[in-house]
N, C-alpha and C positions, 0 to 999 in steps of 0.2 A: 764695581762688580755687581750683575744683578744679582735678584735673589734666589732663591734654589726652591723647585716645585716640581709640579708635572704639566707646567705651559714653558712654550717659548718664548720669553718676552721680544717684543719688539720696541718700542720706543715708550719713555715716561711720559706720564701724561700732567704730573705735577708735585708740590712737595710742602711738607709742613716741617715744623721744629719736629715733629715726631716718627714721618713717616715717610713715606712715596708713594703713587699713584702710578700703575705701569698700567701698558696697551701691550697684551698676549694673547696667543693661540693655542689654544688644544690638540691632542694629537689629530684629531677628526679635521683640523682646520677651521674652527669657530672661535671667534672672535671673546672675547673673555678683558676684563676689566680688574686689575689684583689691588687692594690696599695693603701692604707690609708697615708694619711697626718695625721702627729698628731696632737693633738686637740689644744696643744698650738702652734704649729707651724702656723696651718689655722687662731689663733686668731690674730697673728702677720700682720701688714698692708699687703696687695697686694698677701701674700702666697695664700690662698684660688683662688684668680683669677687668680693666674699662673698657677694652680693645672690646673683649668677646660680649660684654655683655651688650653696649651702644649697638654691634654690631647686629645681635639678634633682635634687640628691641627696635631698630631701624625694620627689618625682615618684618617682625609682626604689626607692626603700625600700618592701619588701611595703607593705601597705594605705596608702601614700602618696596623699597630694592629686594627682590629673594634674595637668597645667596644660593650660589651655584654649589660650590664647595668650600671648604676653609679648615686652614690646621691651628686653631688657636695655642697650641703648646709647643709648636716650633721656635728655636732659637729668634727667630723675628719672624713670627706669626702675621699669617696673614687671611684675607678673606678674599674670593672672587665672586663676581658676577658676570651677569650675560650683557654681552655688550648690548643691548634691547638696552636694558637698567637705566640706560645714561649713565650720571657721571656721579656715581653711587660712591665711590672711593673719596672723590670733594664732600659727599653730604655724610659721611662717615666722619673724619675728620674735623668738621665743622662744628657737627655734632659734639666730638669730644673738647670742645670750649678753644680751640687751638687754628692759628692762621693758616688758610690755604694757598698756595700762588698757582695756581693754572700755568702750565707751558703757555706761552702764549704764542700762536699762529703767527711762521714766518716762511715768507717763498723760500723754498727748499726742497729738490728732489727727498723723494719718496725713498729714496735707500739709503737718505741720509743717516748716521748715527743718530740716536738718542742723544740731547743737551742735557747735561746737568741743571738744577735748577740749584738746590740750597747745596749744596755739596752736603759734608760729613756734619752729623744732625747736633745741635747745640742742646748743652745740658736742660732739663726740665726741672722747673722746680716745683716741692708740693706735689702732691699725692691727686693724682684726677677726683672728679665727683664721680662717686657711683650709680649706676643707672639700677634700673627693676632686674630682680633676679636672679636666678643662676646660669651662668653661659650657657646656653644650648647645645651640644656639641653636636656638628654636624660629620657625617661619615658617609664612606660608598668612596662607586668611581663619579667623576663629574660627571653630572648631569646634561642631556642634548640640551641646546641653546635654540639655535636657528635655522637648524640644517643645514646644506652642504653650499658653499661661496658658491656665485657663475663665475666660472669663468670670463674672463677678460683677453681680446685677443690680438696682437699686436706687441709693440714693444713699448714699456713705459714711457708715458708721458711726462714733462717736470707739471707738478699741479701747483698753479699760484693761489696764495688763500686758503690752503689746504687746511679741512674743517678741522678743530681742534681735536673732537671725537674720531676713532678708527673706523666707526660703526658710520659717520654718518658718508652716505651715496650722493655723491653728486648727480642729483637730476637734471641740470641741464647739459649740453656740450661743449665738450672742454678747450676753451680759450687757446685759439691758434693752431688748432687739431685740422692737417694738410686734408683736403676736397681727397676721396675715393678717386684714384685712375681707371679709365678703361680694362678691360682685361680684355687683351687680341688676339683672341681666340675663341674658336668654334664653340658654342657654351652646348652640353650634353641636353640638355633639354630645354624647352620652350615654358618652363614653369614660369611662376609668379615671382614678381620680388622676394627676398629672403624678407624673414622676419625682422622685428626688432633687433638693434645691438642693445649693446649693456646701456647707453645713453638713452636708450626709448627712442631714438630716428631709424626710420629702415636704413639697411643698408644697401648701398647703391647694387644695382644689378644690371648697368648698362656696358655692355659687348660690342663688339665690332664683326662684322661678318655675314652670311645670310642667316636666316632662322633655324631652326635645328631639322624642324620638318620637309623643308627641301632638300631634296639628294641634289648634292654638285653635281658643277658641271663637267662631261665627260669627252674631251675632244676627239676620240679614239671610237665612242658610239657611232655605229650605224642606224640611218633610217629604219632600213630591215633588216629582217635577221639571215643571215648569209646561208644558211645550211638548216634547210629544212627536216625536218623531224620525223621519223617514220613512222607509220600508225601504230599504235599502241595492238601488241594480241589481245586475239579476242578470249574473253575472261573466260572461264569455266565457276560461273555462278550458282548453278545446282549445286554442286560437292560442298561447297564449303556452305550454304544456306543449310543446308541439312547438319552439319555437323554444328552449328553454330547455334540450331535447333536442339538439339539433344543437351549442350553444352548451359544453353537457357536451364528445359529444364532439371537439369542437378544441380544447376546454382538455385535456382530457386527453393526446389526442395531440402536443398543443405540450409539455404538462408531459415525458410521456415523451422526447421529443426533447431537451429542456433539461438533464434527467437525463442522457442519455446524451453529449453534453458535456463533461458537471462530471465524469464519473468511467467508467472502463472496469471495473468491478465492481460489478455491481450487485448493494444489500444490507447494501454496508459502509459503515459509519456514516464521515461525512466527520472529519477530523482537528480538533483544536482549534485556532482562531488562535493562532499565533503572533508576529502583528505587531502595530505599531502604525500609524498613521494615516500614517504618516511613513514608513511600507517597513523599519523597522530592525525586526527582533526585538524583540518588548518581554521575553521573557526567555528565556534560550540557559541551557543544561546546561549552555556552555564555559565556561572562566574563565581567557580571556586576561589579562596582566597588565595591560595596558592597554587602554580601551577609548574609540577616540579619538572616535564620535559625542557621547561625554558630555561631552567635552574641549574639544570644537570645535562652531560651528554642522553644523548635519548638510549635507552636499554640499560643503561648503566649502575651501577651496583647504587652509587651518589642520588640515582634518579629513583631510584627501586626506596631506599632509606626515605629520602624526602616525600612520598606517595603515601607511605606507612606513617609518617607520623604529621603529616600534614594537614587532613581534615578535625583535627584533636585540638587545633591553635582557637585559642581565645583571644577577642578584642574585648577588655574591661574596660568600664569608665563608671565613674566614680562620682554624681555629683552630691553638692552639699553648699546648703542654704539655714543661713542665719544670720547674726548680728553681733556686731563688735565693741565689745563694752571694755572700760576700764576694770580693771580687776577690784581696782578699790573705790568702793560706794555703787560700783555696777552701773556707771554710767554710760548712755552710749553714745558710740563714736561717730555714727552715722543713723541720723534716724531709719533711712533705708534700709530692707533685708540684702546681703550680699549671697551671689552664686557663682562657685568656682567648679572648674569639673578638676579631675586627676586622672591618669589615663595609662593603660599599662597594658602588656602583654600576658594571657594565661593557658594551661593545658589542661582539657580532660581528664580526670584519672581515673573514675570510676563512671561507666554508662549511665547511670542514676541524677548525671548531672552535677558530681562533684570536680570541683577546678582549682588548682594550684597556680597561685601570683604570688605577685611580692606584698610584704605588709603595708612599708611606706606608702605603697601607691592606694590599698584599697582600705585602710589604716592607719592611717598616720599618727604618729605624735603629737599631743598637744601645740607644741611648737612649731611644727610644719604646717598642724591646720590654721591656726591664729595665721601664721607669716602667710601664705596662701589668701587666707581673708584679706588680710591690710594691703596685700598688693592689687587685689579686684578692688578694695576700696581707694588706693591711689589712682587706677586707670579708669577708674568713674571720677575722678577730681581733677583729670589732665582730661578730660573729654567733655567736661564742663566748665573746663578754663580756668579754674579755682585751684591749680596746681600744674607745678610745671614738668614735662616728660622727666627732666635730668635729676629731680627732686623726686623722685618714687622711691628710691632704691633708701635714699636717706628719711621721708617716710614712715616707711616700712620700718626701719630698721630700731629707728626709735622710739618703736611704737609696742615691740616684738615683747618684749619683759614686764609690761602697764596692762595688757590686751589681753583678754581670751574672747574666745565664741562661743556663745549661746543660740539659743532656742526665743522663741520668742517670750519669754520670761527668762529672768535672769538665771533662773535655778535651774532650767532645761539645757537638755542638748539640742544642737542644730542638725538639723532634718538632715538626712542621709540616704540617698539612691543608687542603689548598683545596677548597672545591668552588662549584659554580657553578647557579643554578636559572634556568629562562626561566619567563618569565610567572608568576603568583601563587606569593611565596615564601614559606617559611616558617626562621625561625633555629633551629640546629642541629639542622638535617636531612642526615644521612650519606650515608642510604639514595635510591633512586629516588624523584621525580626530580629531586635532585639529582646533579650529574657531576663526578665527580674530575677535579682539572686540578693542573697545575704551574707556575709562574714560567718562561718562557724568560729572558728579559731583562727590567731593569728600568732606568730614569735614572735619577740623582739630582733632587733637586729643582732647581738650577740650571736644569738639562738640559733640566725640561719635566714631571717628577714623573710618567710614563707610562711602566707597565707590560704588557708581553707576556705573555699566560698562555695553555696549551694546557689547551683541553677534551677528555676521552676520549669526544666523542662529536662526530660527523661529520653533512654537509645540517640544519647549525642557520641557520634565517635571518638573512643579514647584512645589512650598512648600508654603506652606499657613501660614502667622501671625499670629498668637492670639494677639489681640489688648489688649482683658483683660488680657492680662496673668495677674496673683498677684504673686509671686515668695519671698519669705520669708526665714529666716534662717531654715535651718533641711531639706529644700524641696529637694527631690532626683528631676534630673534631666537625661535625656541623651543626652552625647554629639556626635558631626560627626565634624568629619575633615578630612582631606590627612593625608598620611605620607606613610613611606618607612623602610626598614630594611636594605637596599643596604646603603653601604659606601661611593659609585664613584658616583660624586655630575653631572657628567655631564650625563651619562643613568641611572637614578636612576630610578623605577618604583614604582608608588605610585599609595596606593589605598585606601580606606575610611574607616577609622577606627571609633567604637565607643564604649564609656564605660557610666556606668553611674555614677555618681556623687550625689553627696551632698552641696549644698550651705552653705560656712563656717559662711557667714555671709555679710551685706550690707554695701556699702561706702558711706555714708552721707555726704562725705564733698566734692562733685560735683552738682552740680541739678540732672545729671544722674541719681545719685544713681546705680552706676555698682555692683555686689556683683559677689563674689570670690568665687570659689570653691576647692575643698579639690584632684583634681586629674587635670593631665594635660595629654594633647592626642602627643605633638608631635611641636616640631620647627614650622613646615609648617600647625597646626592645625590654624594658624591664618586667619581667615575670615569664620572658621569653625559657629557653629549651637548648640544650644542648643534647646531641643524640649521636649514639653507636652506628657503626654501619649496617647494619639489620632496622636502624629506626627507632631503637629503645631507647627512652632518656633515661643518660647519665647525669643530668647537673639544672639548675636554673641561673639565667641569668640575671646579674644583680650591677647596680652601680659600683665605680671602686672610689672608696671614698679618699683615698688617697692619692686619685691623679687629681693633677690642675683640673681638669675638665670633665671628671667625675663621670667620664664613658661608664657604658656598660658591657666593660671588659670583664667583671667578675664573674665566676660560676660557684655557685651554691651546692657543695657534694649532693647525690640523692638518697644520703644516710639522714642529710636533714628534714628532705621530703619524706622519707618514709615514715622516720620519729612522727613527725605533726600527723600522717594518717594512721599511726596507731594509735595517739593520743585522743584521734578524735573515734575510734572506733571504725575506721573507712577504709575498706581494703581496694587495693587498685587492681581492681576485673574487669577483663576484657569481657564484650557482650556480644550475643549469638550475629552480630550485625557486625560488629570486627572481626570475627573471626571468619566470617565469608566473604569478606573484605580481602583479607591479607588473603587467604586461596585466590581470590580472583587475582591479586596482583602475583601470586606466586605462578601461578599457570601462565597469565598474561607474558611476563618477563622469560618463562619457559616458552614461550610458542605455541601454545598450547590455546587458542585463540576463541574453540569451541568450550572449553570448560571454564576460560575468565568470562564469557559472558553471561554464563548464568551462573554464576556465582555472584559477579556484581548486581545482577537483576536482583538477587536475596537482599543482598546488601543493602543497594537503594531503596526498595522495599520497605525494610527492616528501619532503618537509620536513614530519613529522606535529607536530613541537612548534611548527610555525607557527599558533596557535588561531585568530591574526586570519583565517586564508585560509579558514579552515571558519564562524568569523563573518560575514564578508563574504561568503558564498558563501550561507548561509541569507538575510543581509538580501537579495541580488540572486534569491533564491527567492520573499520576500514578497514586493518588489517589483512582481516581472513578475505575481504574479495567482494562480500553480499552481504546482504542484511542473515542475522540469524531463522529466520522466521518465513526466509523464501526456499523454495526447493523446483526442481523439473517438472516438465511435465512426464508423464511416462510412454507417450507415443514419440517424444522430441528424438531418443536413440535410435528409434525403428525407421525414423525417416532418414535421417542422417547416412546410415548405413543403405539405406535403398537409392538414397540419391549418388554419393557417392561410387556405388556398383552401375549406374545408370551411367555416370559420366564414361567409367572405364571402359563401357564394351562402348560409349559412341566413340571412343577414340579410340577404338580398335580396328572397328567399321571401317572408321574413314579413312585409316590409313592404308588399310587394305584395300580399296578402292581407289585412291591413290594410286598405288602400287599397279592396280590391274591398268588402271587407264596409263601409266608410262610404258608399261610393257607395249601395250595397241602403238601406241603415237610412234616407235620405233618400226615398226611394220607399218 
């Protein structure tokens, strides 16, 4: 039986003691590559966490297989990729120290069934070697691959040889494939051969018959034409030159008045659209991080929420730099300084530049920072050959209780850099624009796992609390955070994602009370946002440390965010720059097209790293017809009206003269 997902499988592509390799499709119809662990093999101690971790540390290794998608906590978990990948599901496998058999290519119609290869999987014994890390948990819908198959036309061929891979195209012509016939009949036009087929040969475009440009022949044609034509009446060309005159000009003076309407310059060429059908920009220079008509129905209350708290998202990152010494005698473990980043999602709360994250991420624990160091220090030891990829994780591990990090004296801390990006980020960027900031205060994890950080940079758009939120099981929610599609952890680019959710249910056995939800945004969604329909956050989001896969399904009450900004003395106010903000989207949303756009004018003004307000301020430009800042001219109605009254009496005129000259032609 295969295995259960959201591809179609089509046939296996191979099998281990542990798992199988299948050839599937997407609903889109692209090609996709799946590795499944089986279901009792994942129940066996430590299989399931070898599965995810090889799997990700394969993704992050130079020219690694990405992964497409993958549900590591499925009864027999699996990963996909894009059939591009090659044959990612063999070097998976391989990877976890265990034998692969490849299907092995045999002439075989193409609609044949899938062959078994090991049948029902044999016991494993021992506990796999652990690899670097903690799974990565990948989330979303799958990702585009390759775009949409050609077409193929005809009826299947049997293919001999047929390449092992589903991906790979046979580029030459397929063995035994019968010569194109004639086609006997008249062909519609005298065009050029058709193009290429799917093989790269033209395809044939030889007919039978004369060319298309000669008229047949007609045996019923006469030489002459039998019945001679009578002469055409003689025209009455005055009447209608006159009226055709008058007709000139009022179009011309209507034209002119019409003109002078659409534009107070005349001469200059009108601008290029910029919109679509639907009043939004179809494309803006800007690049806000978020852009919520994509997110949401456009005008929609969803779209309205996501506008309001969208330019507030923070991209944090985290780096830090020092040296890994033994705890006892302070020796160290690496003459080289080590640098790791950490990387998390946050939100504005106060314009002054204050932002709420998670602790662990801009914080961490002793224990996370050392584990963090010793695994940069394993993958500088697998990069110079002096240690092996599958030996990180072991490493690490037993190095984790002997280890701390210092500074460059033992008795120092290791150097510490935060900074902070709005809208489209990019990792390890120093410079503008991203913003130094600092830690004020952080919780423990008990506490709420929320951090207080100060940005050096001031009128950043914030996000507003609900103090009452009430939040209950069934409650739909929406969430924001970072995240990225990029593989290559060092320029990844990330931008703000959001979906919305369903609270699964609440955690009682905290005072918190954190409750969980039914979807997860993304690795780096932490210090992300949960938000009301109006846009106010209720909750942050946080890892659960109790799934296998330690998503970041949890949300953080915003009793806990408010505690830490009374603690720190920080109250969360909206600034003169949100608050002409949210007008402008309130009117925008209202129809009201003249009054969002100068409102967002203030806005963008005011708060320039607000891209939404200069967004929304073009779409309420398409909208309304014209740029805000054009108007008429004031002679354009006086012609209009005079050309107009010009047209009507010529066609008054002339039909009145008309008129007289039928009456004469009867006498």
């Amino acid at each position: 039986m295969q295995p259960e997902g959201p591809y179609r499988f089509t046939h296996l592509l191979g099998g281990s003691p542990v798992g199988k390799a299948w050839a599937a499709i997407d609903e889109q119809g692209r090609f996709v590559s799946v590795a499944v662990l089986d279901a009792t093999v994942a129940a066996a101690p430590g299989w399931r966490e070898a599965f995810a971790e090889v799997a990700n540390a394969l993704a992050q290794s130079p020219d690694g297989p990405p992964i497409t998608y993958a549900d590591f906590s499925a009864a027999a978990p699996w990963v996909a990729y894009a059939a591009e990948a090659g044959p990612a599901p063999e070097k998976l496998f391989r990877a976890l120290g265990v034998e692969y058999q490849p299907v092995p290519a045999a002439p075989r119609p193409v609609s044949a069934p899938p062959q078994p290869v090991s049948g029902v999987p044999q016991p494993v014994s021992g506990v796999p070697q652990p690899v670097s890390g903690v799974p990565q948990p990948v989330s979303g819908v799958p990702q585009p691959v390759s775009g949409v198959p050609q077409p193929v036309s005809g009826a299947p061929q049997p293919v001999v040889d047929m390449p092992h891979a589903p991906w790979a195209v046979q580029s030459a012509a397929i063995p035994n494939q019968p010569p194109a016939h004639p086609v006997s009949a008249t062909p519609v036009s005298s065009a050029p051969a058709s193009p290429a087929g799917h093989d790269g040969a033209p395809t044939p475009a030889t007919v039978s018959g004369p060319p298309a440009d000669v008229p047949p022949f007609d045996p019923y044609a006469a030489p002459v034409r039998r019945i001679k034509p009578s002469a055409p009446p003689k025209r009455r060309t005055g009447l209608w030159a006159g009226v055709a005159a008058l007709a000139l000009v009022a179009v011309v003076g209507g034209g002119a008045g019409i003109y002078a309407l659409s534009s107070d310059e005349p001469g200059e060429p009108d601008p290029p659209p910029t919109a679509t059908s639907s009043g939004f920009p179809a494309a803006t220079p800007l690049a806000p991080g978020l852009k919520p008509w994509a997110q949401a129905a456009l005008r929609s209350p969803e779209e309205h929420a996501l506008a309001v708290a969208g330019p507030s998202m923070v991209f944090v990152e985290v780096m830090f730099t020092g040296y890994v010494r033994n705890k006892a005698g302070g020796a160290l473990l690496d003459k080289a300084p080590v640098t790791f980043s950490r990387r998390c999602s946050g939100v504005v709360v106060q314009h002054e530049g204050y932002v709420l994250s998670n602790s662990q991420c801009v914080q961490p624990t002793p224990d996370v920072l050392v584990g963090g160091a010793l695994n940069a220090v394993a993958n500088r030891l697998v990069a110079e050959g002096s240690l092996q990829a599958k030996d990180i994780s072991t490493y690490t591990r037993s190095r984790l209780s002997t280890s701390v990090l210092t500074g460059a004296n033992a008795g120092d801390q290791p150097e510490t850099r935060l900074y902070g990006q709005l809208n489209i980020a990019k990792g390890e960027v120093t410079d503008s624009p991203a913003i130094a900031g600092t830690v004020v205060r952080a919780l423990p994890i008990e506490a709420g796992n929320v951090a207080l950080i100060k940005l050096e940079q001031k009128n950043l758009p914030t996000s507003e609390l609900n103090t009452s939120a009430s939040v209950s099981p069934e409650t739909s929610l929406l969430v924001l955070g970072y995240g990225t599609t990029d593989t290559s952890f060092r320029a990844a680019t990330y931008t703000v994602v959001s979906k919305t959710v369903t609270v699964t249910g609440i955690d009682s056995s905290t005072p918190l009370n954190p409750y969980r939800i039914n979807e997860d945004l993304g690795l780096y969604s932490r210090g992300g946002i949960a938000i009301d329909p109006s846009g106010r956050v209720v909750g942050m989001l946080d890892n659960d440390v109790l799934r296998p896969d330690k998503a970041n399904r949890l949300v953080v009450p915003v009793s806990a965010m408010t505690a830490l900004l009374q603690a720190a003395g920080v109250t969360n106010a909206l600034g003169k720059a949100d608050n002409q903000y949210r007008s402008g989207l309130d009117a925008y949303f209202a129809g009201d097209e003249s009054t969002a756009i100068a409102r967002f004018d203030e806005a963008a003004r005011n708060s320039p790293t607000n891209l939404l307000a200069q967004s929304y301020r073009q779409a309420a430009v398409d909208s309304r017809g014209s740029d805000d800042d054009s108007g008429g001219s004031s002679w354009a109605v006086p012609v209009i009206a005079a050309a107009g009254g010009a047209l009507a009496v010529a066609i008054v005129v002339a039909v009145a003269m008309l008129l007289a000259r039928r009456r004469n032609s009867r006498f």
